[in-house]
MIVEXTI-7737 format. One record per residue (C-alpha): chain; z, x, y. Coordinates in steps of 0.25 Angstrom, whole numbers, padded with zeros to 4 digits. Example, Ala and Ser with C-alpha at 12.3 -4.5 7.8 and 13.67 -1.06 7.14 Angstrom:
ATOM unit     w     u     v
ATOM    A  0031  0049 -0018
ATOM    A  0029  0055 -0004
END
This chain:
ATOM unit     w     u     v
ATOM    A  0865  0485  0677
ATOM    A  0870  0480  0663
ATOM    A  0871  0464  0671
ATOM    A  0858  0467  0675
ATOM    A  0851  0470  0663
ATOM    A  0858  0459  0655
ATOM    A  0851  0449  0663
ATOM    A  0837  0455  0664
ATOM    A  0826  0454  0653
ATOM    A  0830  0466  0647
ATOM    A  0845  0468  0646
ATOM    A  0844  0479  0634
ATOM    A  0847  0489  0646
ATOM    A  0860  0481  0648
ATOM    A  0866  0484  0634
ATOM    A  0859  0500  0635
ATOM    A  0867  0501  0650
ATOM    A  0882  0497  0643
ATOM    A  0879  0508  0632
ATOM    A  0880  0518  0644
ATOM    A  0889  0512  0654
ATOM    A  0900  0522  0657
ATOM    A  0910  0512  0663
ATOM    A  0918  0504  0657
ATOM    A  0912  0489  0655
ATOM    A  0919  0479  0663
ATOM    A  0922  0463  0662
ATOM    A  0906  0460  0667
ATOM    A  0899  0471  0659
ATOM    A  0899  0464  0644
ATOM    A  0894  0450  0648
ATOM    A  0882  0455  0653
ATOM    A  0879  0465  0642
ATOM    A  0882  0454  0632
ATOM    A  0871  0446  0641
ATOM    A  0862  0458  0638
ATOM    A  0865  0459  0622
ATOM    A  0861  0444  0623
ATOM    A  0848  0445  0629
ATOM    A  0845  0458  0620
ATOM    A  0850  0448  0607
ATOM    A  0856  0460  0600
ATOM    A  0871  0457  0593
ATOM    A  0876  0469  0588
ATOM    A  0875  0476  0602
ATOM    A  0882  0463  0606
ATOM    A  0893  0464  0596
ATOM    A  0896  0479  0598
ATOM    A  0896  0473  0616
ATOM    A  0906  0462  0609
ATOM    A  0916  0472  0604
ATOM    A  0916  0480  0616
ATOM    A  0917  0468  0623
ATOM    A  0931  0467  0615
ATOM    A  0934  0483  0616
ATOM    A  0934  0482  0629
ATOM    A  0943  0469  0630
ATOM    A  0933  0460  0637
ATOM    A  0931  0449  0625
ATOM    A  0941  0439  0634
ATOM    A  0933  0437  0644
ATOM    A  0927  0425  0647
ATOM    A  0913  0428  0650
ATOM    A  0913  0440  0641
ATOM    A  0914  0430  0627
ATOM    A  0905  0420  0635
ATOM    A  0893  0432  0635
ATOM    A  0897  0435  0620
ATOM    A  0894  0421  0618
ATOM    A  0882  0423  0622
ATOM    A  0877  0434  0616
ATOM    A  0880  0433  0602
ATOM    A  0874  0416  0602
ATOM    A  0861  0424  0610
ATOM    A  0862  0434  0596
ATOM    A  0861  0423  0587
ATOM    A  0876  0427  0586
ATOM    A  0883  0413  0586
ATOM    A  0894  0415  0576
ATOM    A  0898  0427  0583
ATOM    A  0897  0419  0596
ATOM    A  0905  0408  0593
ATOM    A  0916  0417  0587
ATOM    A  0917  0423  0601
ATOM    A  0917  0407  0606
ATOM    A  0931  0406  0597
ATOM    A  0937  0416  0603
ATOM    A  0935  0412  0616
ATOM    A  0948  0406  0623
ATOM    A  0944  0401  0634
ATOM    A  0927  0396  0631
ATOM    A  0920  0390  0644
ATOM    A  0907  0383  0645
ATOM    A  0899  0396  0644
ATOM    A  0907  0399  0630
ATOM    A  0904  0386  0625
ATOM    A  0890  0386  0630
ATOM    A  0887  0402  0623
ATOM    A  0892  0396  0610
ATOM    A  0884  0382  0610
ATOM    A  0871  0390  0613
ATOM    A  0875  0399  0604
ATOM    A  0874  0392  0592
ATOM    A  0861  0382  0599
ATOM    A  0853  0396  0599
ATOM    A  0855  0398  0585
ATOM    A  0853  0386  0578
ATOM    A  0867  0381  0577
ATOM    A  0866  0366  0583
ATOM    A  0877  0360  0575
ATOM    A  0887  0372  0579
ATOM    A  0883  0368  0594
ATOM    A  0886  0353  0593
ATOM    A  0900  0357  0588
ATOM    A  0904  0365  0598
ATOM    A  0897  0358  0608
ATOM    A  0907  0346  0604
ATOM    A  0919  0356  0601
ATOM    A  0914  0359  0617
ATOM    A  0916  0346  0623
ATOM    A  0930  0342  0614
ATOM    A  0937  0356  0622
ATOM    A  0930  0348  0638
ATOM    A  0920  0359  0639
ATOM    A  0909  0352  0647
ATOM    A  0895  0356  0642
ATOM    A  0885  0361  0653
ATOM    A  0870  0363  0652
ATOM    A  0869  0375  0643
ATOM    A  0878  0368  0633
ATOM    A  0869  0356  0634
ATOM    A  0856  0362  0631
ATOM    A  0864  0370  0617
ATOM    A  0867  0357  0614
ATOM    A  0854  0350  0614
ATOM    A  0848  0363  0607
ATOM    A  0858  0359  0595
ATOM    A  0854  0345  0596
ATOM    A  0838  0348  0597
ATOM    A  0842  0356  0584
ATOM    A  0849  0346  0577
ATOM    A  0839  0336  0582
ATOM    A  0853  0326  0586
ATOM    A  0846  0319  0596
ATOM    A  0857  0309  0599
ATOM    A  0867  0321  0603
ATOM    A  0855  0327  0609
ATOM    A  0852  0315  0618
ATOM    A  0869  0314  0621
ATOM    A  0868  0327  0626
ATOM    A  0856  0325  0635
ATOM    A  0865  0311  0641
ATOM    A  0876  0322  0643
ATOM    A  0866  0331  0651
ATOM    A  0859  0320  0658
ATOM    A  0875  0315  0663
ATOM    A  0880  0329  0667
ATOM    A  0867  0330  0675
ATOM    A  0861  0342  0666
ATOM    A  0846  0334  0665
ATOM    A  0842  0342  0677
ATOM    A  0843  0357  0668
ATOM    A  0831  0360  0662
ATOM    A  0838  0368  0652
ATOM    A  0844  0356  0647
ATOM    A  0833  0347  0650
ATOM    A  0823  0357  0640
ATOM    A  0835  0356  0628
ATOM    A  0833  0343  0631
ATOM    A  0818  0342  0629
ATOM    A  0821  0352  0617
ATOM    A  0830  0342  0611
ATOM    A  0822  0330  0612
ATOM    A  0811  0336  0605
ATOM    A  0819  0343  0594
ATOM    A  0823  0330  0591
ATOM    A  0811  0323  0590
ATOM    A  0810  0314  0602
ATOM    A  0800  0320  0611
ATOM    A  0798  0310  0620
ATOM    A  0812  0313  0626
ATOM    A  0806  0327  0625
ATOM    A  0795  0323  0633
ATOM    A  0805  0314  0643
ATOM    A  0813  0326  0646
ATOM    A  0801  0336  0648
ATOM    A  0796  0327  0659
ATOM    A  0810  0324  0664
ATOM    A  0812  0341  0667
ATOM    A  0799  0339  0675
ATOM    A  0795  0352  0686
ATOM    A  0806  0359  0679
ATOM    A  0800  0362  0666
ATOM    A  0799  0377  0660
ATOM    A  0793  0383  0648
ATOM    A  0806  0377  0641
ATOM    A  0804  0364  0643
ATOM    A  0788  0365  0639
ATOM    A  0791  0372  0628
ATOM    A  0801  0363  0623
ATOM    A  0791  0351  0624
ATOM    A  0779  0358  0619
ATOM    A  0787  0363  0607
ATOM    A  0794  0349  0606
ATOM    A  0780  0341  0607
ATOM    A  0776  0350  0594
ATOM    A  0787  0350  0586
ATOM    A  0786  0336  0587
ATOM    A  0772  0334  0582
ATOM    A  0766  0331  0598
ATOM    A  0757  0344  0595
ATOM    A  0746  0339  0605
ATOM    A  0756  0336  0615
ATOM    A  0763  0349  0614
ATOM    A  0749  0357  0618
ATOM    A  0747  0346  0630
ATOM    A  0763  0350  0634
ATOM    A  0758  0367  0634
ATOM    A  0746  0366  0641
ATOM    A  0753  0357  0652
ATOM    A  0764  0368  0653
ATOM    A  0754  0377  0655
ATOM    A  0749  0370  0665
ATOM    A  0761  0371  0673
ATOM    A  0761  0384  0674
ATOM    A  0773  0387  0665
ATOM    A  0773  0401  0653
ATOM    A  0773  0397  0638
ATOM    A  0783  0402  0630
ATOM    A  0783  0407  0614
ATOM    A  0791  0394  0612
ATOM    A  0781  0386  0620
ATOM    A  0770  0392  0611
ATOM    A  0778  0390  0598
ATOM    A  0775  0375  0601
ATOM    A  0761  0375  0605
ATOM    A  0758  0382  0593
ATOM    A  0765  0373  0584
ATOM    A  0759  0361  0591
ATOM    A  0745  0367  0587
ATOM    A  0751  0368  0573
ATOM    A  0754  0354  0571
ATOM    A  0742  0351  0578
ATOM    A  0732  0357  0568
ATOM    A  0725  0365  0580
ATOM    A  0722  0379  0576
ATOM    A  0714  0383  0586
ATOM    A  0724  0379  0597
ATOM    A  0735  0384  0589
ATOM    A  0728  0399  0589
ATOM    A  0723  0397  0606
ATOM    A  0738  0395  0609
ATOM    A  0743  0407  0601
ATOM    A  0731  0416  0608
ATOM    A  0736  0411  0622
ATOM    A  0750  0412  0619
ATOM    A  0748  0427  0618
ATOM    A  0736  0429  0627
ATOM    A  0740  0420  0640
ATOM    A  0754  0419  0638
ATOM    A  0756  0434  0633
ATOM    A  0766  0428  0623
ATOM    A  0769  0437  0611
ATOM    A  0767  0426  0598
ATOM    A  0782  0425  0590
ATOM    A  0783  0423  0575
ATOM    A  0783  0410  0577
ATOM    A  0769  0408  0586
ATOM    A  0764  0415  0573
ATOM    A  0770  0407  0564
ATOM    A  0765  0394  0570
ATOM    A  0749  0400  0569
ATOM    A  0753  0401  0555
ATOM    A  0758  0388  0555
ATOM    A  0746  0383  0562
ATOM    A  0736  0388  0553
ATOM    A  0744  0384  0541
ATOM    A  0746  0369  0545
ATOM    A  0730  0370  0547
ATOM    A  0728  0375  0533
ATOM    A  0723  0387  0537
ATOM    A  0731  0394  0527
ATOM    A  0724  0407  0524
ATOM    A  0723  0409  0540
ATOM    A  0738  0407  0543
ATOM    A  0740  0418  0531
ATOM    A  0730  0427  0539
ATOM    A  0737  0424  0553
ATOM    A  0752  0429  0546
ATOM    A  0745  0441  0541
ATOM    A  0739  0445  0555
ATOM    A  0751  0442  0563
ATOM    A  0756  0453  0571
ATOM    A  0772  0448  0569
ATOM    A  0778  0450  0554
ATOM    A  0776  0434  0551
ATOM    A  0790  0430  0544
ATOM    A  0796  0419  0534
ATOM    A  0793  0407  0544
ATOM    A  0778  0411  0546
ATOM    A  0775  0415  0531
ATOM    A  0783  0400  0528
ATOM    A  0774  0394  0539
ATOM    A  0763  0398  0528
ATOM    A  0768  0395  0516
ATOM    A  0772  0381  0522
ATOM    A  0756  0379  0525
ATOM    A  0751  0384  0511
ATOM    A  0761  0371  0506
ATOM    A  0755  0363  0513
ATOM    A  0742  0365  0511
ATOM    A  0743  0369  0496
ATOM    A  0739  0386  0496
ATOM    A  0747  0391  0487
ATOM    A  0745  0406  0487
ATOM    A  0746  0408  0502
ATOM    A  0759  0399  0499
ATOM    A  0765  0410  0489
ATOM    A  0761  0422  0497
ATOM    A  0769  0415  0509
ATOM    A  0780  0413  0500
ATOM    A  0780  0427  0496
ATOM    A  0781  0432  0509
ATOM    A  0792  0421  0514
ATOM    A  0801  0428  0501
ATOM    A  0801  0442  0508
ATOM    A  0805  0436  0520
ATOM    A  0814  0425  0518
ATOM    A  0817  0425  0502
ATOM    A  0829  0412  0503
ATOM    A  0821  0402  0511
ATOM    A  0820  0391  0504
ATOM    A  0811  0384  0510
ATOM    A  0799  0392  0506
ATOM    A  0803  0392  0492
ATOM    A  0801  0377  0493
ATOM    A  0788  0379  0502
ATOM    A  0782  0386  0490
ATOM    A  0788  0379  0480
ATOM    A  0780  0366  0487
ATOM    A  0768  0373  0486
ATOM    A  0769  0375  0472
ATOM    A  0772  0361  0470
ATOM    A  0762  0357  0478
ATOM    A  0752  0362  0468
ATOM    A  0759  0358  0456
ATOM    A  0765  0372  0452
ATOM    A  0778  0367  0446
ATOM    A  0780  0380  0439
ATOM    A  0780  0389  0452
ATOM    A  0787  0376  0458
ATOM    A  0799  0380  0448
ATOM    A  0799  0395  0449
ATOM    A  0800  0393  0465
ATOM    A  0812  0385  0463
ATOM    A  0819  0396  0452
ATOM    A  0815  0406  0462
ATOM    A  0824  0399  0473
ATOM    A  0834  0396  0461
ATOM    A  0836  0410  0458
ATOM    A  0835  0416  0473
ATOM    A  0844  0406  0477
ATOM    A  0837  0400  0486
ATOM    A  0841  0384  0488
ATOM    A  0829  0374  0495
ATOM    A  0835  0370  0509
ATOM    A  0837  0354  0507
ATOM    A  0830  0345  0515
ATOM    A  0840  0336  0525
ATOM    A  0836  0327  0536
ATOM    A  0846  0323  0547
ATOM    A  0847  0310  0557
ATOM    A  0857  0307  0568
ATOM    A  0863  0295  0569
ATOM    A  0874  0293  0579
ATOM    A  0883  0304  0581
ATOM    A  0879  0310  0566
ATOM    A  0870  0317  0558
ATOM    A  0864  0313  0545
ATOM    A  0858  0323  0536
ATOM    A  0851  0317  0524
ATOM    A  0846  0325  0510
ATOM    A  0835  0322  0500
ATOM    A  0841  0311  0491
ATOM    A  0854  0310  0499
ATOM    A  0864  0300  0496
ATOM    A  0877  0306  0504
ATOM    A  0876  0299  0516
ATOM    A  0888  0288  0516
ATOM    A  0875  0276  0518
ATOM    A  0866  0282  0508
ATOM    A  0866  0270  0500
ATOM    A  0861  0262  0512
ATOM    A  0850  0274  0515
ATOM    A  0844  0272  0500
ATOM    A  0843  0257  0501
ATOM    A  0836  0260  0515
ATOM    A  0827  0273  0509
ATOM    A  0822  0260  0496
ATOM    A  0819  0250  0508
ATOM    A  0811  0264  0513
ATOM    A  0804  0266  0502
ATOM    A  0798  0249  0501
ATOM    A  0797  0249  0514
ATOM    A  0787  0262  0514
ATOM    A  0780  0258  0502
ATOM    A  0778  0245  0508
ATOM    A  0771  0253  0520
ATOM    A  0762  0261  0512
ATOM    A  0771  0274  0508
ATOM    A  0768  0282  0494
ATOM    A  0778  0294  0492
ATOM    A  0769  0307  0495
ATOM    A  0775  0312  0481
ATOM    A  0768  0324  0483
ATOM    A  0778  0329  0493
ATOM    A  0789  0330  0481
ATOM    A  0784  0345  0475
ATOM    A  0793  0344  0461
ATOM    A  0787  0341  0449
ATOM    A  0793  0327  0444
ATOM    A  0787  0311  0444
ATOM    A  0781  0303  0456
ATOM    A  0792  0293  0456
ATOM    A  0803  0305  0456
ATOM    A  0796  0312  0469
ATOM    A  0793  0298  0475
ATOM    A  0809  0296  0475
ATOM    A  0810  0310  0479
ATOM    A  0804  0309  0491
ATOM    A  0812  0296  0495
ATOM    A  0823  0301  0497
ATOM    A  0820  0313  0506
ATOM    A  0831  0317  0516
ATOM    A  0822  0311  0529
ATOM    A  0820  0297  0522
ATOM    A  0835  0295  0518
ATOM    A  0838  0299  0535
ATOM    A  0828  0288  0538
ATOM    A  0834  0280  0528
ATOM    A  0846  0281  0535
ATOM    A  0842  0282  0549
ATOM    A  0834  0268  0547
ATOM    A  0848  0260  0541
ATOM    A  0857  0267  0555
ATOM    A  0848  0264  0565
ATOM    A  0843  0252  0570
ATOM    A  0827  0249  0569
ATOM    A  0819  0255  0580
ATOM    A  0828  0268  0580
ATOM    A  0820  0283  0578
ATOM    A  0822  0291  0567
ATOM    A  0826  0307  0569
ATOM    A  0827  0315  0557
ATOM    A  0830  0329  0557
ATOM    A  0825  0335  0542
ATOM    A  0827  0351  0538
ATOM    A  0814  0352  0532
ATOM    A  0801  0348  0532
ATOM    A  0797  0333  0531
ATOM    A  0789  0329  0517
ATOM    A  0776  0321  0518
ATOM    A  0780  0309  0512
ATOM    A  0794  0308  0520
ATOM    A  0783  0311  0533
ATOM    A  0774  0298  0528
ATOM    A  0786  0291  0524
ATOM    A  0793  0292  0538
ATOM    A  0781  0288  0543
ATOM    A  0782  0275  0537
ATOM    A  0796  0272  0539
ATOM    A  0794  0275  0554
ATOM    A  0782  0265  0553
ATOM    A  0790  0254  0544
ATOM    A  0803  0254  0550
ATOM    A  0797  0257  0565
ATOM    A  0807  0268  0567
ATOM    A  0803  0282  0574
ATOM    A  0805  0292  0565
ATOM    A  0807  0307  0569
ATOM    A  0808  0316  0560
ATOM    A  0810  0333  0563
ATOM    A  0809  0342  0551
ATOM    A  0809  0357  0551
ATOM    A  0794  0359  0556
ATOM    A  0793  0347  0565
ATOM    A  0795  0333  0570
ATOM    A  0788  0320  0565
ATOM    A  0788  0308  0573
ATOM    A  0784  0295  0565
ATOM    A  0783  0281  0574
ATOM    A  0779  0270  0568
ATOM    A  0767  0279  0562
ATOM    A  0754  0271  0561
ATOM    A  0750  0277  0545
ATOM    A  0735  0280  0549
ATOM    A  0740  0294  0554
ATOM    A  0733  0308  0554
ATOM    A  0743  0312  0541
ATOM    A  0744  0299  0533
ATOM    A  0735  0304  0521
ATOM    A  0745  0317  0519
ATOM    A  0755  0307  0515
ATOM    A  0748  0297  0505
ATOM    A  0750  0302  0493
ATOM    A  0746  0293  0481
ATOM    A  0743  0283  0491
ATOM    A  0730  0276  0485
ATOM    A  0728  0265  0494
ATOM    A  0725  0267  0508
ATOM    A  0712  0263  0513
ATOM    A  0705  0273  0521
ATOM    A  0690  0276  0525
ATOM    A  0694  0292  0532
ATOM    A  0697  0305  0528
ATOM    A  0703  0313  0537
ATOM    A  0703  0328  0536
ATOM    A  0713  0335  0545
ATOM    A  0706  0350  0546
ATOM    A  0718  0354  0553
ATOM    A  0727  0354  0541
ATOM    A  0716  0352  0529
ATOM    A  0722  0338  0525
ATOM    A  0717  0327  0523
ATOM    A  0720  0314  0532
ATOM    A  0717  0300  0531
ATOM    A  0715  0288  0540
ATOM    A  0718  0272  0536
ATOM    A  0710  0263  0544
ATOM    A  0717  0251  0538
ATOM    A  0715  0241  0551
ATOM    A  0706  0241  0565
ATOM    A  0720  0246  0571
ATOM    A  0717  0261  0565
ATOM    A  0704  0259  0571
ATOM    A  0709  0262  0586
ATOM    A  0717  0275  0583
ATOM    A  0704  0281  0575
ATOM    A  0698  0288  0587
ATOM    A  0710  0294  0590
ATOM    A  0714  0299  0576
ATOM    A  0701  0304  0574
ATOM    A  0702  0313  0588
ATOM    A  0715  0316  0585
ATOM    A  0710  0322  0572
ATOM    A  0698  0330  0580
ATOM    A  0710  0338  0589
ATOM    A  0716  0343  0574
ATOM    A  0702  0348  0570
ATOM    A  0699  0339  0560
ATOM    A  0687  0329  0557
ATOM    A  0685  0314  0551
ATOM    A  0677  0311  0538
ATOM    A  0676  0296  0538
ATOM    A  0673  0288  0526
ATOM    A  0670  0274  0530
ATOM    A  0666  0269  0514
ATOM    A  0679  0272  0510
ATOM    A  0694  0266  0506
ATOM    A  0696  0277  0497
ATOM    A  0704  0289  0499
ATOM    A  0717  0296  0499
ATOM    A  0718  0313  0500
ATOM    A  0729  0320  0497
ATOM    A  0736  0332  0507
ATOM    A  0731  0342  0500
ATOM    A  0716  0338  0500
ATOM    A  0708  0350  0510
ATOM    A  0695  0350  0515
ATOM    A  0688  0354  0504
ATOM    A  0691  0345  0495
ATOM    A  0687  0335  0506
ATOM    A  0674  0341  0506
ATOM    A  0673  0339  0493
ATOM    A  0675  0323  0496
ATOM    A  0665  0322  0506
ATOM    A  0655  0327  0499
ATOM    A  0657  0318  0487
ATOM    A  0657  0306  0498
ATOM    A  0645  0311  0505
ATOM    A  0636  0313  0493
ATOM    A  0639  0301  0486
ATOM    A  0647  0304  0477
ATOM    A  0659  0297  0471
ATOM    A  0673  0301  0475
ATOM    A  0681  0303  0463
ATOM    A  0693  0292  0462
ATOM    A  0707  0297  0458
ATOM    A  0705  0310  0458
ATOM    A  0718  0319  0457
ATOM    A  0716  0335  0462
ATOM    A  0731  0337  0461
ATOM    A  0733  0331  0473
ATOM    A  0723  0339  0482
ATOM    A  0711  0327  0483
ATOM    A  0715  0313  0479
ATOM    A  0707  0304  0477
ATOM    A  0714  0291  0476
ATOM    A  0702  0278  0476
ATOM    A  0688  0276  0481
ATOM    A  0684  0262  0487
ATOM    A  0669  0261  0490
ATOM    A  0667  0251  0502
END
């Protein structure tokens, strides 16, 4: 009985069934009950099983320690767990294996590629479950070198044909970056492909800004037949986020519940909030956590103040804030979210009192790193580093950068530096961000042609996202770079882009005759036409801007223009109206950086 409710969908009556057997348990009675506590996830009745399981002298048994194993690394228990693993004289494959998963499961990727090796020094040969823990470690490491090792190690030892490990490949590829081997291995599972494998493209394609492509992917599952699942959802909705499509966003959420019967998680809810928020529809996402049905937590209120940063609203910024201090008080990150905001509109004094309040709390800001793999290593750079043995090389490389960028049109987007000191001390600031000192590096170690990977901790900075650009462009190199919200692929990026104007800052003399206004985020966009070349990617760019909701003010007198991030649609309005009635646009004109207005060229 007690077997038999281990393994069904609801083994709680396993654990009830022991409390009242009148028999003495014998050598088969505890790994199944252990089996139960691990479905259930609930540690201290596994402990008190534990020491019974040592009362009654049955800890030596082989199959007894492997089920411990297993139960505390399903309780999140891996310390516990691998304490048990120590102990064991005599470990075999599925000892190995509960501990290596252990530690995958709960975010400990360096712990598995250690005893992974420590595996193969003792001649325990690994099998598939240990393969697909290890390519979890390396999707979350993003070590795609090891990664692709291990998939020539799968591929030799005839494991390709598993689907388990064929989706941890898939999950690999794309947590790395490279989703065209994503895609390549998808293809590859062919008629064998489950939810898992959909899922892990569709969430791939997202992540890795192929938002479209990611709803294509979901729509074609479902064409085959196949169930949905909260992950897969988690996905779709962070494509629409990315895309800029409310509507859509808000269908998929209602279907999820309606067709799909699927009871929306925190995080479905956060990413609504996070879709309203990257549309600037501020005031709405605020409504939207107010009227959840789930107790919204730190993530969902940060999701919010992270949007009132960007888009400048200052009290719905400070009330975010408040509510993250009652939940999460030591974050550091959210300190320096509002302490951007306040920068961001000049408030130096309340820039300062954020900072003492950290002081005094003693709260420290989480440093930035970036981290690249080359060979067998990997290197983790810091803002300003100079520890690496070759840093004197990476500096002379990080000045021939710099010509080379400004040669190309690059202008520091100062406005990213929120600290209250000169232009020229924020320009060299920015320089020396962790991600260009990795690229610095990367470029004098590779040979030309080679991709970039970066792994960085936090969020990329505007001016390191227009500056890669370039780079990627000047030294033709692919550049991918994965922070902690998502990838950014730059390939030789032609700089007539949807984004270019969100990274121009102070630059005065670009020659453009369109305005473009982006109504799925309220910022302003711009497009060079500097030869017929442009010409032929106009129609596309201008439908491309239709699916984003968006329209196209063309004005054809003009070589005139630049406006700032933080410019919205009213103030457009404002400029059209001068324009349209005749009168003159006003030159040089400062707002405090919300609508510049750089030269005007009739003609």
């Amino acid at each position: 009985m007690i077997r038999g409710y281990a393994e069904s969908e609801n083994p709680k009556p396993a654990i009830e069934l022991y409390h009242h057997m009148q028999l003495k348990p014998d050598t088969h009675t505890y790994p199944f009950l252990l089996k139960a506590v691990s479905k259930v996830v609930d540690v201290k009745v596994g402990e008190k099983i534990h020491s019974l399981v040592t009362k009654n002298g049955f800890e030596s048994l082989l199959f007894v320690q492997n089920s411990l194993l297993h139960m505390y690394a399903a309780c999140g228990q891996f310390e516990s767990g691998y304490k048990v693993f120590e102990l064991m004289p005599d470990k075999d494959i599925v000892a190995w294996n509960s501990v290596i998963n252990g530690f995958a499961l709960n975010g400990k990727p360096n712990e598995v590629l250690t005893l992974y090796k420590r595996m193969g020094s003792e001649g325990v040969e690994p099998d598939g479950f240990t393969m697909v823990s290890l390519l979890s470690a390396c999707a979350d490491l993003a070590t795609l070198a090891l990664g692709r090792r291990a998939h020539v190690y799968i591929v030799k030892v005839g494991l390709n044909k598993n689907l388990h490990a064929n989706n941890a490949l898939l999950d690999l590829y794309a947590k790395c970056g490279t989703i065209s081997e994503a895609r390549r291995i998808f293809d590859e599972i062919g008629i064998e492909r489950n939810v898992v494998s959909w899922t892990s493209l569709i969430v791939g394609l997202a992540v890795n800004g192929f938002g479209k492509e990611a709803l294509e992917h979901f729509k074609d599952m479902e064409r085959e037949g196949l169930v949905p699942s909260e992950i897969t959802f988690v996905g779709v909705l962070y494509a629409c986020s990315h895309c800029g499509i409310v509507n859509e966003g808000f269908e998929y959420f209602t279907r999820m519940k309606e067709q799909y019967d699927i009871v929306p998680r925190i995080e479905h809810y956060g990413c609504m909030v996070d879709l309203l928020g990257r549309a600037g529809l501020l005031k709405e996402a605020y409504d939207y956590i107010q009227d959840m049905p789930l107790q919204p937590n730190a993530v969902v209120w940060r999701t919010l103040l992270g949007a009132c940063t960007i888009h400048g609203h200052l009290g719905l910024g400070a009330f975010a804030r408040a509510r993250l201090v009652q939940l999460e008080p030591k974050d550091s990150g959210d300190y320096v979210l509002l302490s951007n905001l306040y920068a961001s509109e000049q408030r130096w004094s309340d820039v300062d009192e954020v900072r003492r309040t950290m002081l005094s709390e003693g709260v420290r800001k989480t440093p930035g790193y970036s981290l690249v793999e080359l060979g067998n290593h990997v290197h983790e750079f810091v803002m300003g580093d100079r520890t690496h043995p070759q840093s004197e090389a990476i500096y002379k490389m990080l000045v021939e950068i710099a010509k080379k960028l400004r040669l190309a049109g690059y202008v520091p987007h100062t406005a990213n530096v929120l600290a209250d000191i000169e232009e020229e001390e924020k320009e060299s600031a920015l320089f020396y961000h962790s991600e260009k000192i990795a690229i610095a590096f990367m470029l004098i170690n590779t040979i030309p042609g080679t991709p970039i990977r970066i792994m960085k901790n936090l969020r990329v900075c505007t001016d390191c996202h227009f500056a890669i650009k370039l780079i990627s462009k000047v030294f033709e190199r692919d550049v991918v770079v994965r922070d902690c919200s998502r990838f950014h692929h730059f390939r030789d990026v032609i700089l007539v882009a949807l984004d270019l104007a969100e990274f121009l800052a102070g630059y005065l003399h670009c020659s453009c005759h369109a305005v473009v206004i982006d109504a799925a985020d309220f910022k302003f966009r711009m497009i060079l036409f500097g030869n017929e070349a442009t010409w032929a990617w106009q129609k596309d760019f201008i439908r491309a801007l239709k699916y984003k909701g968006g329209y196209l003010r063309l004005l054809p007198s003009c070589d005139w223009i630049y406006l700032s991030t933080f410019a919205t649609l009213k103030e457009f309005a404002s400029i059209k109206a001068l324009k349209e009635h005749g009168f003159p646009v006003p030159k040089a004109v400062d707002c405090d950086r919300h609508c510049v207005i750089t030269s005007l060229v009739q003609g």
